[in-house]
MIVEX-207245 format. One record per residue (C-alpha): chain; x, y, z. Coordinates in Angstrom, 1 decimal. Layout:
! residues N
TORRO   mol        X        Y        Z
TORRO     A        X        Y        Z
...
//
This chain:
! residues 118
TORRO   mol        X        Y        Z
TORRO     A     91.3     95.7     85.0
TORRO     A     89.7     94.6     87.5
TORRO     A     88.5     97.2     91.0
TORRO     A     90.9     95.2     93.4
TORRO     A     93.8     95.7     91.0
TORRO     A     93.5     99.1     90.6
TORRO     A     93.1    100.1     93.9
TORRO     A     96.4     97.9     94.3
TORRO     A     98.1     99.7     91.6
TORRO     A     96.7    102.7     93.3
TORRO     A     98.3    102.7     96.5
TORRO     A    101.3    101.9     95.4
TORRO     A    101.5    104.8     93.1
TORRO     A    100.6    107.1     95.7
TORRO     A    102.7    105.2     98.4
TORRO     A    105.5    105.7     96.3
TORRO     A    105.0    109.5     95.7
TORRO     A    104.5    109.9     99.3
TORRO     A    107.5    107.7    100.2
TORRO     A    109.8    109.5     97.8
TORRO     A    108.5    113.1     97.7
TORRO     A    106.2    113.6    101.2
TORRO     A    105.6    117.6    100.6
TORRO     A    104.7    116.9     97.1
TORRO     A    102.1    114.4     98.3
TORRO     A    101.5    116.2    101.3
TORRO     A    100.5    119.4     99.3
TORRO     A     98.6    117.6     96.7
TORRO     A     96.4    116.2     99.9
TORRO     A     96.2    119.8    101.0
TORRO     A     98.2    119.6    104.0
TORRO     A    100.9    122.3    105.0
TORRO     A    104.2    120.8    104.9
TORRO     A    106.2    124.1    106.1
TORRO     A    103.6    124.9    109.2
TORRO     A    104.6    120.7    110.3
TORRO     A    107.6    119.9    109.6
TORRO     A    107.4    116.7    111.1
TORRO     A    104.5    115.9    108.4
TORRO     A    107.1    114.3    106.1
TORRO     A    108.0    111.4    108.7
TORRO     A    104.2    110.5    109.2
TORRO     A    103.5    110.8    105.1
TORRO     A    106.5    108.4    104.3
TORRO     A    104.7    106.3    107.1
TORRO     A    101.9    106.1    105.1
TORRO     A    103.2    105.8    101.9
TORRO     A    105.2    102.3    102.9
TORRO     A    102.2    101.3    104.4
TORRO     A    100.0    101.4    101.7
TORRO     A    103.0    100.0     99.0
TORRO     A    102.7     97.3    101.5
TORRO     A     99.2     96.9    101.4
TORRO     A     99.1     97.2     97.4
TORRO     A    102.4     94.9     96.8
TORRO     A    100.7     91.9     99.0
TORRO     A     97.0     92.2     97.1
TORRO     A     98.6     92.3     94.0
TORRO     A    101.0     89.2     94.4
TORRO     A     97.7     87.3     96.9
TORRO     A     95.6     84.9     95.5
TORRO     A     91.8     83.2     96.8
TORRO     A     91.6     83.8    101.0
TORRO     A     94.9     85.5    101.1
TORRO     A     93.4     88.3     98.6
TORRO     A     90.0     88.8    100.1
TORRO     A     91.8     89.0    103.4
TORRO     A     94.4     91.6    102.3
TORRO     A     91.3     93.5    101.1
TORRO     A     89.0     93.5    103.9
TORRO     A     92.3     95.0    105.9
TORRO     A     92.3     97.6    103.6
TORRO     A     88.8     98.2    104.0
TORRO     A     89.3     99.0    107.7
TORRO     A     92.0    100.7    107.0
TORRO     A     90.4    102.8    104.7
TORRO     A     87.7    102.8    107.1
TORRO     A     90.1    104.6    109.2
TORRO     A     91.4    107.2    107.1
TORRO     A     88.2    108.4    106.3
TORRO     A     87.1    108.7    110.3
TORRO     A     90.5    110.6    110.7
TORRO     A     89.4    112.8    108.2
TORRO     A     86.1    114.1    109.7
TORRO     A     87.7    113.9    112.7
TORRO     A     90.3    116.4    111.8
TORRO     A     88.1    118.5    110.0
TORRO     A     85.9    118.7    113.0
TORRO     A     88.5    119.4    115.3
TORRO     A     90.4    122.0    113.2
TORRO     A     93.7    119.9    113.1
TORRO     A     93.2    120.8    109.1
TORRO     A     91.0    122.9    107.1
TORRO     A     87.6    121.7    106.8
TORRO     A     88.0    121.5    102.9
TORRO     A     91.3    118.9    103.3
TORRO     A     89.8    116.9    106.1
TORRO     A     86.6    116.3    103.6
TORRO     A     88.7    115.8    100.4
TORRO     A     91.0    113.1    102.5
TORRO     A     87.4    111.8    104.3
TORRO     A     86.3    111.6    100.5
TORRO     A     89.3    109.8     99.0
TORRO     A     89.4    107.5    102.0
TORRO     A     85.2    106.3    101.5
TORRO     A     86.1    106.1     98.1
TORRO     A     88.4    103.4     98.4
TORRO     A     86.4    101.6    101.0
TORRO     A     83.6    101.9     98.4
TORRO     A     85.9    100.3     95.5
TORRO     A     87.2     97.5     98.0
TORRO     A     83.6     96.2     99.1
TORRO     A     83.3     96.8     95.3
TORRO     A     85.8     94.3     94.4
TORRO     A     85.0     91.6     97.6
TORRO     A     81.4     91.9     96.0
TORRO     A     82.5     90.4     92.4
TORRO     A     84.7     88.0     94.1
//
């Protein structure tokens, strides 16, 4: 299988545990789903979002792919940002802002992967 693929196949498995159970995701990203309980809103957010993002790469082709890809990239990009960020700023605990930080870079690292072997 090839790195774009999997990350494809990878959001959409998480999209889909955050869509359909955001504390279980929530709590396996280290986040505290009883101290927000608003968190569940903002993970099934995310969790459409990157089913999205996974669905489209997967069923893209040429252009269309590498496009689809390079979004994700930024997005990615994002995410991991937010995650220093938050860590920084105390919004989480330093150790869950890192970890997400560190999920985030690795899938900007397996997407630039993936444009890379074309």
């Amino acid at each position: 299988m090839d790195s774009i693929t999997g990350l494809a196949l990878g959001r959409i498995a998480v999209g889909t545990l955050s869509l359909i159970s955001p504390t279980l995701a929530a709590k396996a990203l280290l986040l505290d789903p009883k101290a927000n309980p608003q968190l569940s809103y903002v993970t099934r957010m995310f969790g459409s979002r990157e089913i999205a993002l996974g669905a489209l790469t997967l069923a893209s082709k040429g252009e269309a792919r590498t496009r689809l890809v390079q979004a994700g990239v930024a997005i990615d990009g994002a995410d991991a940002f937010t995650g220093v960020a938050c860590a920084r700023s105390g919004a989480t605990s330093k150790t869950a802002g890192l970890m997400l930080a560190a999920v985030a870079a690795g899938a900007v690292a397996t997407g630039i992967q993936g444009l890379q072997q074309g």
